[in-house]
Structures are given as C-alpha cells and as structure tokens.
C-alpha positions as a printed NumPy array, in Angstrom:
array([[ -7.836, -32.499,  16.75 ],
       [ -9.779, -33.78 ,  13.442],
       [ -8.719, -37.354,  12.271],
       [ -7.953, -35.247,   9.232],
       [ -5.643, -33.189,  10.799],
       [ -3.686, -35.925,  12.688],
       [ -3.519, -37.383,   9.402],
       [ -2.153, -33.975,   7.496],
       [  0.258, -33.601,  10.508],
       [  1.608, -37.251,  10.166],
       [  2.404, -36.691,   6.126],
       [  3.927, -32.665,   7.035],
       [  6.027, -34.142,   9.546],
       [  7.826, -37.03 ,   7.102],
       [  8.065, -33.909,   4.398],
       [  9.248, -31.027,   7.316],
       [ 13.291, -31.945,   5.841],
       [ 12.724, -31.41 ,   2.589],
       [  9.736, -28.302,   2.716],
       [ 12.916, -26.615,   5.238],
       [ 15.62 , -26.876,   2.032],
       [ 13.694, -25.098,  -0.625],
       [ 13.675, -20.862,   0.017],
       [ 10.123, -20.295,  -0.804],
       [  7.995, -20.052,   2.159],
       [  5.477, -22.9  ,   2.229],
       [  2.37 , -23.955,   5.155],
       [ -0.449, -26.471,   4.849],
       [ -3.834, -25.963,   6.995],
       [ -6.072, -28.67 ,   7.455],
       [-10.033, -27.974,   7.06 ],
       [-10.437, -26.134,   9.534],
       [ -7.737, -23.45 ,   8.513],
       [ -5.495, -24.093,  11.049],
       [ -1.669, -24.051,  10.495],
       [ -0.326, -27.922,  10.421],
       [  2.846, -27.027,   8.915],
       [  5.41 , -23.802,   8.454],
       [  8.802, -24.088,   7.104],
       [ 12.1  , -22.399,   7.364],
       [ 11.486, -19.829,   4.668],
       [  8.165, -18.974,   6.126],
       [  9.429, -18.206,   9.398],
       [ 12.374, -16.026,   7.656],
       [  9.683, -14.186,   5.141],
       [  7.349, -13.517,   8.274],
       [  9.627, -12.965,  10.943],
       [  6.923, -15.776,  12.816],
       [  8.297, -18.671,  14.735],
       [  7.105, -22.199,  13.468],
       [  5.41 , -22.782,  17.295],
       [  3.611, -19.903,  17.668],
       [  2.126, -20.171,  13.529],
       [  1.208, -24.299,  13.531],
       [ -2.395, -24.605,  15.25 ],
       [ -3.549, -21.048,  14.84 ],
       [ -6.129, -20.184,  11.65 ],
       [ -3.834, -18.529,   8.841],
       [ -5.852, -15.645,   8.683],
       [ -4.044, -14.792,  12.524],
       [ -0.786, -15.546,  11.68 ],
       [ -0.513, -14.33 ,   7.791],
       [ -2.87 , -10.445,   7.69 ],
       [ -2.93 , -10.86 ,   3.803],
       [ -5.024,  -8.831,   1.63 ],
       [ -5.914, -11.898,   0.02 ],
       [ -7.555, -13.142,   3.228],
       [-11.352, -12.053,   3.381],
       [-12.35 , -12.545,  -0.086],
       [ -9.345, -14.151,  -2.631],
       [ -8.071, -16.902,  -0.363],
       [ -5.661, -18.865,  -3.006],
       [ -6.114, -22.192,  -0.923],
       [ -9.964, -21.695,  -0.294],
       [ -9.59 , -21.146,  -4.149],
       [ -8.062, -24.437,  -4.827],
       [-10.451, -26.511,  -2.034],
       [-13.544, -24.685,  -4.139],
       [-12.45 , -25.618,  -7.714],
       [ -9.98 , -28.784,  -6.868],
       [ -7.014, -26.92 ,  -9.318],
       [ -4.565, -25.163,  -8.348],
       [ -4.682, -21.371,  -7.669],
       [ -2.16 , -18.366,  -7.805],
       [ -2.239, -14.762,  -6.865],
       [  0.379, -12.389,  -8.241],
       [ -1.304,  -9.066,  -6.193],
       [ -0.551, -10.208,  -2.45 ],
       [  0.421,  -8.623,   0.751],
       [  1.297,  -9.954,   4.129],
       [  2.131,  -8.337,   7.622],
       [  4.971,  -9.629,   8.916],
       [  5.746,  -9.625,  13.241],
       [  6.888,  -6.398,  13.313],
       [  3.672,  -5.043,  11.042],
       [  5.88 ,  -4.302,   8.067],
       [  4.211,  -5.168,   4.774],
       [  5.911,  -7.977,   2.772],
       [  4.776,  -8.235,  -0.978],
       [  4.74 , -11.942,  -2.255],
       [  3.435, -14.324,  -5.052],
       [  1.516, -16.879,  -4.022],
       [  0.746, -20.049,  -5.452],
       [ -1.834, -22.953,  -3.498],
       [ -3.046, -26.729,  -4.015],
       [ -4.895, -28.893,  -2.382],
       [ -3.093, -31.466,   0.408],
       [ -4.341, -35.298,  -0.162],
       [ -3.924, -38.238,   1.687],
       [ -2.55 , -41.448,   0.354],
       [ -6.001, -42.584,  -0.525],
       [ -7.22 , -39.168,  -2.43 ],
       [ -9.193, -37.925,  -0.248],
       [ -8.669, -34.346,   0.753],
       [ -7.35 , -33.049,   3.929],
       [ -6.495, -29.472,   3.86 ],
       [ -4.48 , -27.185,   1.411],
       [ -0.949, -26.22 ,   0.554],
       [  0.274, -22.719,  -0.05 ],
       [  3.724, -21.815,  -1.613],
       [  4.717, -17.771,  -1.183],
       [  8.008, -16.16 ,  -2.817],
       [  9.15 , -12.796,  -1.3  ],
       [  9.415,  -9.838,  -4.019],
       [ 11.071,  -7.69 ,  -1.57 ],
       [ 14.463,  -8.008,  -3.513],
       [ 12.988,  -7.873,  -7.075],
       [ 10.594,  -4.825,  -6.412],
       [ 13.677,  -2.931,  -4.8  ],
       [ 15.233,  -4.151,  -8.297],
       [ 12.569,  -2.268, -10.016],
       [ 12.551,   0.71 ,  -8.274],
       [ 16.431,   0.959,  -8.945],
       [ 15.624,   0.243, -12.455],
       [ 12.961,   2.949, -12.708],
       [ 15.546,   5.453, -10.873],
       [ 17.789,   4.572, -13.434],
       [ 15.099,   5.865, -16.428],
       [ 13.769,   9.023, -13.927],
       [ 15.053,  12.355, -13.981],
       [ 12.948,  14.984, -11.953],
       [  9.588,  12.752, -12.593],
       [ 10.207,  12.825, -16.301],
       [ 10.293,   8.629, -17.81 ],
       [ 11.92 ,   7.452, -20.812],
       [ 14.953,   5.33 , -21.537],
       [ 14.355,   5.461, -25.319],
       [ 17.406,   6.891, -26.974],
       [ 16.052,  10.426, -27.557],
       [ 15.318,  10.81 , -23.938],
       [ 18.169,   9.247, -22.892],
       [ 20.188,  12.106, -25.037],
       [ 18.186,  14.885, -23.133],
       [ 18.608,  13.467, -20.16 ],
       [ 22.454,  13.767, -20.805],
       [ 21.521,  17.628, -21.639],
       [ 19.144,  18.794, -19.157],
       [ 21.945,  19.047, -15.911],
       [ 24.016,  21.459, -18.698],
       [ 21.134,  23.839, -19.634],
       [ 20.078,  23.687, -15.984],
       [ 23.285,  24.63 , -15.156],
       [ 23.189,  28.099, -16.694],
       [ 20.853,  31.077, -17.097],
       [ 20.241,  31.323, -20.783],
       [ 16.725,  31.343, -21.98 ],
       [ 15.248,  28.113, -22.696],
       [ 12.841,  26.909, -25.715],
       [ 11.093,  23.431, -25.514],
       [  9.463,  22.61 , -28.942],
       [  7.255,  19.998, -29.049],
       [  3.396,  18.476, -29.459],
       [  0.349,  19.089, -26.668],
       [  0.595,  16.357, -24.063],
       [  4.671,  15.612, -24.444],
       [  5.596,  17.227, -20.954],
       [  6.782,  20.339, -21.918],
       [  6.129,  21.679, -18.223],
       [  7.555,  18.536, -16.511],
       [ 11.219,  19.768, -18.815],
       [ 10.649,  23.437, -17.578],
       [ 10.615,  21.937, -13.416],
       [ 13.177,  19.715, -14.187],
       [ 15.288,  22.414, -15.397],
       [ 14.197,  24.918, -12.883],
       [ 14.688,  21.778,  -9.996],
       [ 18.335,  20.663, -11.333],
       [ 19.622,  24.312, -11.554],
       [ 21.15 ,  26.529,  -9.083],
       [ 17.622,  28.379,  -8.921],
       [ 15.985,  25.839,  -7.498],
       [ 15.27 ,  27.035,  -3.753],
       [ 13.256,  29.789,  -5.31 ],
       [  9.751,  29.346,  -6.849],
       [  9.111,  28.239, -10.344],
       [  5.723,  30.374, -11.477],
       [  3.853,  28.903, -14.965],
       [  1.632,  30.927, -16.891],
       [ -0.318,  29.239, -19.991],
       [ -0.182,  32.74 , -22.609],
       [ -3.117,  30.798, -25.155],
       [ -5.318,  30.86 , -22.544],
       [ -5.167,  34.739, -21.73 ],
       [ -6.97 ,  37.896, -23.455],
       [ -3.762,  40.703, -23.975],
       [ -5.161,  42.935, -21.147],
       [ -4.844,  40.352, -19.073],
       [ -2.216,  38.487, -19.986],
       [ -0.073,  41.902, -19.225],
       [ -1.276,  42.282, -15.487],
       [ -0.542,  38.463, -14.743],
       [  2.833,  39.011, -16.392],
       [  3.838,  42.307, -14.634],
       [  1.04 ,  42.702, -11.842],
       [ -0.224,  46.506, -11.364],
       [ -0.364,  49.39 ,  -9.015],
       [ -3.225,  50.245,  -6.938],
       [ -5.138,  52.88 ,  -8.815],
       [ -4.007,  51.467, -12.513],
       [ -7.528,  50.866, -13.288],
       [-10.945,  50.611, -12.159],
       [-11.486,  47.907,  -9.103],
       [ -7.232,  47.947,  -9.073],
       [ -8.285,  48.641,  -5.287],
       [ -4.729,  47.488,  -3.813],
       [ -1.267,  46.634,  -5.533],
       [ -0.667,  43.2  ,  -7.17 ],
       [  2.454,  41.138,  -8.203],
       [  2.449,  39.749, -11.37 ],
       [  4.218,  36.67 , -12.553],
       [  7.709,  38.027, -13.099],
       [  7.572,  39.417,  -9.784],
       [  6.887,  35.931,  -7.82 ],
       [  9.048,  34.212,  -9.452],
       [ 12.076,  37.017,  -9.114],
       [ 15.16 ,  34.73 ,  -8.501],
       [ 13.678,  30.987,  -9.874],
       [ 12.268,  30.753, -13.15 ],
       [  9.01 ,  31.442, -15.203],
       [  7.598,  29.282, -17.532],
       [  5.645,  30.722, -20.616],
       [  3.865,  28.016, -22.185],
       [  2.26 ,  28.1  , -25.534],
       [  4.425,  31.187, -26.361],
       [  3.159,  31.046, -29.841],
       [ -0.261,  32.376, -29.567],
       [  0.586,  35.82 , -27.774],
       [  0.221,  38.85 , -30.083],
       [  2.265,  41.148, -31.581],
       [  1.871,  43.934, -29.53 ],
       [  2.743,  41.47 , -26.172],
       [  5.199,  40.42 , -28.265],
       [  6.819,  43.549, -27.898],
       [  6.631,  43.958, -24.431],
       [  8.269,  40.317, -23.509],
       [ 10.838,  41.213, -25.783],
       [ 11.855,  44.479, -24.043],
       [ 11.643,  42.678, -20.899],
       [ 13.962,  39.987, -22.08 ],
       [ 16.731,  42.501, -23.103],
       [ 16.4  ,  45.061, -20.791],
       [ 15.794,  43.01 , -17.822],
       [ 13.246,  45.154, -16.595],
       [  9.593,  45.913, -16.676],
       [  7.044,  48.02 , -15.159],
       [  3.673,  46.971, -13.57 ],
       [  0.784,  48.366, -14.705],
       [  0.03 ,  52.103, -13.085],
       [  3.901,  52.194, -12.837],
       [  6.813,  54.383, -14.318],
       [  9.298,  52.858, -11.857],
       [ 11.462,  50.006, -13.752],
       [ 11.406,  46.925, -11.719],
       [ 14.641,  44.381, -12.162],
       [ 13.601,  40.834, -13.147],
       [ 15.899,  38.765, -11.729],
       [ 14.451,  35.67 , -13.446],
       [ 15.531,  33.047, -16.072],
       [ 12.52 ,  32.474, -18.696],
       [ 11.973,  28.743, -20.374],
       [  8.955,  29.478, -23.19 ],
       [  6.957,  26.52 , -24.702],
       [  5.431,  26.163, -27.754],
       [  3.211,  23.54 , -29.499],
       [  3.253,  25.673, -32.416],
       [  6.077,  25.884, -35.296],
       [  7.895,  29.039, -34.292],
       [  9.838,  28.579, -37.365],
       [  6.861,  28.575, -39.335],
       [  5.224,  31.245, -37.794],
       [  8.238,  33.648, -38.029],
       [  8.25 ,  32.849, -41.538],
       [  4.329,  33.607, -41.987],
       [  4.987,  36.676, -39.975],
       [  3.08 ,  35.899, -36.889],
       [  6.225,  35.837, -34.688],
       [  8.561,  38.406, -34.195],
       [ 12.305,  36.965, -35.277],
       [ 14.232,  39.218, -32.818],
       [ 11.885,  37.534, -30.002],
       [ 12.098,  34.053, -31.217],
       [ 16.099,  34.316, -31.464],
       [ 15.816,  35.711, -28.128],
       [ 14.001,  32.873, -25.954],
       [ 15.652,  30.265, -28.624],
       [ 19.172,  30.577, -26.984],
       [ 18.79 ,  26.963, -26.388],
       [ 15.741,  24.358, -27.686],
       [ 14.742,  21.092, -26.773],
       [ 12.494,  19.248, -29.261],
       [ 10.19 ,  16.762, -27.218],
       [  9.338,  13.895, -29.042],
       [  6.108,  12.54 , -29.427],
       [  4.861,   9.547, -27.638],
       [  5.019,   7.698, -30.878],
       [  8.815,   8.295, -31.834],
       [  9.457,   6.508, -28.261],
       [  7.205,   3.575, -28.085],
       [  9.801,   2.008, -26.119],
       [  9.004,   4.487, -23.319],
       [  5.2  ,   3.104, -22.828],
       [  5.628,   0.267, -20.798],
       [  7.793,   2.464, -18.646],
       [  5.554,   5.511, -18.142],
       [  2.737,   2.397, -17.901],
       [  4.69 ,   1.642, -14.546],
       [  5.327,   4.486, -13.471],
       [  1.344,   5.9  , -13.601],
       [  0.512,   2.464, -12.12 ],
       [  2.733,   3.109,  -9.144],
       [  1.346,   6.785,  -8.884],
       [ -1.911,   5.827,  -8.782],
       [ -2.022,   3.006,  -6.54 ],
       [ -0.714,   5.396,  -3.689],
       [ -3.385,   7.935,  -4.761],
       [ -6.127,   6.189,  -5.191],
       [ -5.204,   3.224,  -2.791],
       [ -5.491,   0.912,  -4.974],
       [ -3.659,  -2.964,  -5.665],
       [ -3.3  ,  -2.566,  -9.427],
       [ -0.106,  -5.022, -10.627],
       [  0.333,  -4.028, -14.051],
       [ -1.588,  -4.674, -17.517],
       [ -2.525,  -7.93 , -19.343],
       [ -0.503,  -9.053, -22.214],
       [ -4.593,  -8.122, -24.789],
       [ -4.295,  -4.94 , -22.935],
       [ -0.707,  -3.483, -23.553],
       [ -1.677,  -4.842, -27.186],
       [ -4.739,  -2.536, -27.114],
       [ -2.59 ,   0.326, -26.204],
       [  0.433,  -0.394, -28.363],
       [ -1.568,  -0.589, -31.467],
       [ -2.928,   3.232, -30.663],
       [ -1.013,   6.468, -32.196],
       [ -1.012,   8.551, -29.095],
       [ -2.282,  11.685, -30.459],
       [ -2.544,  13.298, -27.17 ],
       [  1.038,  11.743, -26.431],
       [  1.82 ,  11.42 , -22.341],
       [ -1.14 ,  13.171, -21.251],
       [ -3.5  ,  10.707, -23.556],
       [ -1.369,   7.554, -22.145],
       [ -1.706,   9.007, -18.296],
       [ -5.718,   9.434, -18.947],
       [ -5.849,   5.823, -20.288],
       [ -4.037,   4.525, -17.389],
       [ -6.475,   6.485, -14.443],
       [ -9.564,   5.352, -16.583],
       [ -8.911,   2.27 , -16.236],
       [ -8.285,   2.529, -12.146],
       [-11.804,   3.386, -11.874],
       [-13.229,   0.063, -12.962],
       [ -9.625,  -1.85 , -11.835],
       [ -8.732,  -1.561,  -7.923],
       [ -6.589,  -4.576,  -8.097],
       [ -4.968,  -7.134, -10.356],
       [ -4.599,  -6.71 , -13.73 ],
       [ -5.619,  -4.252, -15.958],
       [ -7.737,  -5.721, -18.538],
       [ -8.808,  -4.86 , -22.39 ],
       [-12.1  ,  -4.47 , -20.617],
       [-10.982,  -1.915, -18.012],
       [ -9.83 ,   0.657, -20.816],
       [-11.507,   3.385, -22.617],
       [-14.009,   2.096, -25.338],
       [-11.621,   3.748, -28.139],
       [ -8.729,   1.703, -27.856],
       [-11.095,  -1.215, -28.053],
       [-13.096,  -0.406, -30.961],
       [ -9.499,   1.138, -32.915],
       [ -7.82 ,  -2.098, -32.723],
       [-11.173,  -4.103, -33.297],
       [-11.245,  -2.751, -36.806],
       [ -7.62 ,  -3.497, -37.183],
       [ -7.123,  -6.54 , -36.073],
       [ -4.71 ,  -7.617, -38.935],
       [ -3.028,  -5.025, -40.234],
       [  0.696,  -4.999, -40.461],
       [  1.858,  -3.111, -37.602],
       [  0.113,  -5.148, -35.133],
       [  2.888,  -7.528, -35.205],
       [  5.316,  -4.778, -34.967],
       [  3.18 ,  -3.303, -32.145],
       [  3.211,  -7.056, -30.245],
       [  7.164,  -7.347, -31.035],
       [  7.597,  -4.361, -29.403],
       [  5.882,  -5.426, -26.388],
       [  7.389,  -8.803, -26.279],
       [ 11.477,  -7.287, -26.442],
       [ 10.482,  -4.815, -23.946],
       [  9.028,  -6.902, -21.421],
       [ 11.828,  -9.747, -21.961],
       [ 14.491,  -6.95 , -21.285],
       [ 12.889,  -5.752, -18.166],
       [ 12.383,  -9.22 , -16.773],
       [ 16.002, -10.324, -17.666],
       [ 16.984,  -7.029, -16.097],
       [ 15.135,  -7.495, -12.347],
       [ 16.974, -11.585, -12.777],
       [ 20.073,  -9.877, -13.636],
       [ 20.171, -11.944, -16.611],
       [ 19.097, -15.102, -15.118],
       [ 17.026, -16.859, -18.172],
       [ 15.489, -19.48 , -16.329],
       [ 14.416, -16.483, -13.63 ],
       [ 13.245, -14.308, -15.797],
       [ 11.424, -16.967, -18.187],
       [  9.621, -18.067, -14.838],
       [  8.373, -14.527, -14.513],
       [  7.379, -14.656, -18.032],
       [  5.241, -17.747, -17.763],
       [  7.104, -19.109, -21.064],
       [  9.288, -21.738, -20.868],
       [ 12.893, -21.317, -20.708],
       [ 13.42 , -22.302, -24.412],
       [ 10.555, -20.451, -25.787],
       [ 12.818, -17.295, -24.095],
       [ 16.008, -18.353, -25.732],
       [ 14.432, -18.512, -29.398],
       [ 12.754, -14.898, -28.69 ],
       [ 16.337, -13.634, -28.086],
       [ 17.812, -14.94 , -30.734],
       [ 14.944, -13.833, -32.778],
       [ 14.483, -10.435, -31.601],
       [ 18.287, -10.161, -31.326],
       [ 18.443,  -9.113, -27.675],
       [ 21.355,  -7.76 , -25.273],
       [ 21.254,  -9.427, -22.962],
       [ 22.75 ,  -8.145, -19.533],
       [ 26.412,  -9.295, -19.165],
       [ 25.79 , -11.655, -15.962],
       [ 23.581, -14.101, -16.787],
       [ 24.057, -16.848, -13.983],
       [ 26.458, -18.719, -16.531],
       [ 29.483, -16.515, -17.159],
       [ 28.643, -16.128, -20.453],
       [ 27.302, -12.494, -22.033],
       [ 25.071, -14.062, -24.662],
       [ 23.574, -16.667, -26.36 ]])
C-alpha cells in the first residue's frame, strides 16, 4: 500500500463514526482509485458490504455512468474545486439501477498535500417515485396539464366517455385534439374495440367517401376485390373525424345521413350496413363561423355538437409547460436512450418568452430538437432551435419577460416544495437558493404552500 494511502486510511478511520451518522452515502479513494473508505449509507444505497468495496478501484464496485468519461472525483483531483453531477446512475449488487446526485472533493492530509478524493451520493429513488406520483396525478390517458382549464376537462372527460353521444373538440392545430378523442375512446365502455382516425382536410371527396364507407368489388375500375372503409373497422369503438370543417357540402350530406340513420352503404352497394360506432369530429376551424358564412351545414354541426370541448391553446395554460417539458423529457430519454435531466433555468426562459403558435406539437418539436445535440445533462439555450434564440434576443427587455421568468420561478418552487412535501429547507436545497431567498419568493409570489411542511405549520 502507498504511504498515501496508509495515510488516507489513518484520517478515514478517526472520521468512520461520524461519516456512519449522516444518510448520504459517502467513500474516499486514494490515488490510485482504490476504495479506502465506505460508510453505512453507502452500503444501504448499494446493497455492497464495506469489506468487499474498501481496496477495490470504484469503477468495480460503483458501474456508474459517470465512470469512463465524467468521473466527479477525477473532476475535482483535475481542477482542485469541488465537482457535482446531477445526471448519475449506479448498479447496485443485485444489478438494479439506483439514480443519485453526486457531489466530490478532494481528501488532504494535515499538511495540504493531496491524497485521494471524497465523493458524497444522495439516493433519488424516493423523490423520483415522488415525481412520477406527481405526474400521475396531472396525466389522464397521456394527456398533461394541471392548469385549471385542464384540470376542469379532466373532471369531464370520464362523463362524456361514459356515454355514446357524438363528440366535438374545438380547438387550434397542435392542442391534442386526437390525444382527447383516445382518451375518450380509452376511458369509455368502447374501449376493447379499435379507435380508427381519419384526417377529412387531407382527402379529395372521391376519396374521402371510399375511406369512409369502403366499396364493393366491381364499384369502379381497379375495385378488383371488396374493401372496408373506416366506419366499418371501427364498428363497435369509435371514429375520429378530424378537421371536420374542410369536407364539402355534398360529403356533408352523406355524414349527416349516416349520423341519423345509422347506416351507410359502401360504394358498389345498395345493401344498408349498421354502424355501430360512436363519432368524436375535430375541427381547427370556427364551425360557428362557418355555419354562419354558409360553408357548414347547421343540421350537421348540431348533430356532431351534442357535446364540445374547447382545447385551449398552449398559451392560455403556460402553467402546463414545465409539465409537458417533463413529460417529453421522460419520453424521449427511453426512446432515444438518452440521460437528459431537465432544462437550464436561460433555457426554460427561452421557451417561456415564445407564443406557442403551433401549441403542444410546437413545444414537443422544441423538446426532440434539442435531444439531438443534448444526450445528457441539461438542456441548454444552445441546444434549442435557432428561433427561440433569436425571438427572445430581440426582446430581451420587454415587459413580459419578467412575467414569463415569474412564471417559471412559482412553478418550479411549487414542484420542488411538492417532491419535499413542503420541506423549505429540502426543497430550497434542490433549488440551489438559500433557504431565505425561498421564503421571500413565497411571500412574494404568494404561494400555497403544501399543508405539511416539516413544522406543523401550513404557511408562512
């Protein structure tokens, strides 16, 4: 053993009582990487005994992601500061994989001079099964939001699900109107059966009539054999018409027949065929204005307006962003197996300060371009699309900024105070702010805050 190492060893084993009291995990390696010290909370976060981890290299014993080419300690040997890594996995003994924050320094003697390295971790088991429960709690059928106007149709969507009247969802390109019309078709009684989508914009009449109804062999030329059409695979679950608005009159016609008669008949047919089928349309379009113009038939649009849901745009539920920000963060980093931990306080600015003309969609887009040039970490300004950047470069003090940054400030206070369970000191930690900076945001911003908060008190 190094003279080094004997003398690491002879400091670890005067601290071993008080490094076994604290809960973080904590081991020190000497300079040649090998294990001089592992406490308690290391053996309980691993699952590792403290005999079989002191004297091997901690790239053996630890298997973090961090280990090839981010080492936290080599990182604070290197630069002499101390180093911390928020995006870290380690396998435990039984190969499970243990997400922790990690935080390293470098070990001196009593005369300066360096010896080997120290490395706190903190297991995030608990809090990231907080946040999942949390995200559960704001998920219904893969649609996000805990705004209040999503929070209201939230309430509504097991009711409307729950029957068989027609459905209408009103609202801009890119707010999810198919996500409603599955989570309809998935919380109703229909479910089991399929749930068939047809965009009508993007079809010519001629054939937007055989996709609806399908044909008979013969109907026309190269009809060489018989073909379902929409209505027919999905007879028992649901269709979903999107952009309703831009079908024609004469189509017009024939939906509405369909919808009151409950029968159609394919193409080369004169046999009625029962549609046993419950019909959400979708509309980005003003049906209200266009049955005034007289580009919508009113008997149709009273028909498939039994019940309507106006989506809101993106920008009436900014509170939603950081939210659906998690949530495509999550999706992605399965797909794409990729490390990414969230976005940088300059980046949610960037995308705060944008008006979201392509709503959900837009904000989705944003989020993948930035997983090509980010695999891990955060996601900085840097990472996303040259738009945002240059938009908020030319207006960098305009008024709303601040409202934009408030915004992002309350909502990332209430999620941290929520995963602490109101714990202000926990949750300020989180935050990187001191705990007094967090108490004179609360009282500013005039946050709820959750009703435990560590002190028996509900607020400040």
């Amino acid at each position: 053993m190094s003279d080094s190492n004997k003398k690491a060893l002879e400091i670890i084993r005067y601290r071993d009582p008080i490094l076994d009291s604290i809960n973080e995990g904590v081991f020190t390696v000497g300079l040649d990487w090998r294990i001089t010290s592992f406490n308690q909370a290391a053996e309980k976060i691993t699952g590792i005994k403290r005999e079989e981890a002191i004297g091997q290299r901690c790239n053996e014993v630890f298997r973090a992601n961090i280990c090839d080419d981010a080492c936290a300690v080599k990182a604070a040997l290197d630069t002499g500061d101390p180093a911390t890594s928020s995006s870290v996995f380690v396998i435990d003994s039984e190969g499970k994989r243990i997400p922790i924050k990690v935080s390293a320094a470098v070990l001196n003697n009593n005369d300066g001079e360096v010896i080997g390295g120290v490395e706190t971790f903190q297991d995030l088991r608990q809090i990231e099964e907080l946040r999942k429960a949390l995200k559960n709690k704001h998920t219904v059928a893969d649609i996000v939001g805990k705004s209040p106007a999503m929070t209201r149709l939230f309430d509504l969507l097991p009711r409307i699900a729950a029957g068989n009247s027609t459905v209408l969802l009103q609202g801009a390109s890119g707010t999810g109107k198919e996500l409603f019309a599955r989570a309809i078709h998935q919380l109703s009684p229909r479910r089991k059966k399929s749930f068939v989508a047809v965009n009508c914009g993007a079809l010519p009449d001629t054939l937007l009539e055989s996709e609806l109804f399908g044909y008979k062999a013969g109907a026309f030329t190269d009809a060489a054999r018989d073909k379902p059409g929409r209505f027919a695979l999905a007879q028992g679950g649901t269709l979903f018409l999107d952009e309703i608005g831009d079908i024609s009159p004469a189509m017009q016609v024939r939906l509405l027949r369909v919808l009151q008669e409950k029968t159609y008949e394919p193409l080369g047919s004169v046999d009625p065929v029962h549609a046993d089928v419950r019909v959400i349309a979708a509309a980005n379009k003003d049906l209200d204005t266009l049955v005034r113009e007289g580009d919508f038939r009113e008997d149709l649009y009273y028909r498939i307006h039994v019940f309507r849901i106006d989506i809101p745009p993106l920008t009436e539920r900014r509170e939603d962003i950081p939210l659906l920000v998690d949530h495509f963060i999550d999706s992605l980093n399965l797909t794409m197996d990729c490390k990414v931990t969230g976005l940088s306080p300059e980046a949610y600015t960037l995308i705060m300060n944008h008006s979201f003309p392509g709503n959900v969609r837009e904000l989705q887009n944003i989020i993948e371009h930035a997983f090509v040039l980010c695999h891990e970490g955060m996601i900085q300004p840097d990472h996303l699309p040259r738009y945002l950047q240059k938009e908020t470069a030319g207006n960098i003090a305009g008024p709303s900024d601040d409202m934009d940054i408030k915004s992002v400030e309350i909502t990332l206070i209430r999620q941290a105070l929520q995963k602490h369970h109101g714990n202000r000191s926990s949750a300020a930690r989180e935050l990187g702010i001191n705990p007094s900076t967090l108490y004179r945001k609360i009282k500013r911003y005039n946050i709820k805050t959750p009703a435990k908060d560590g002190r028996g008190t509900k607020n400040f």
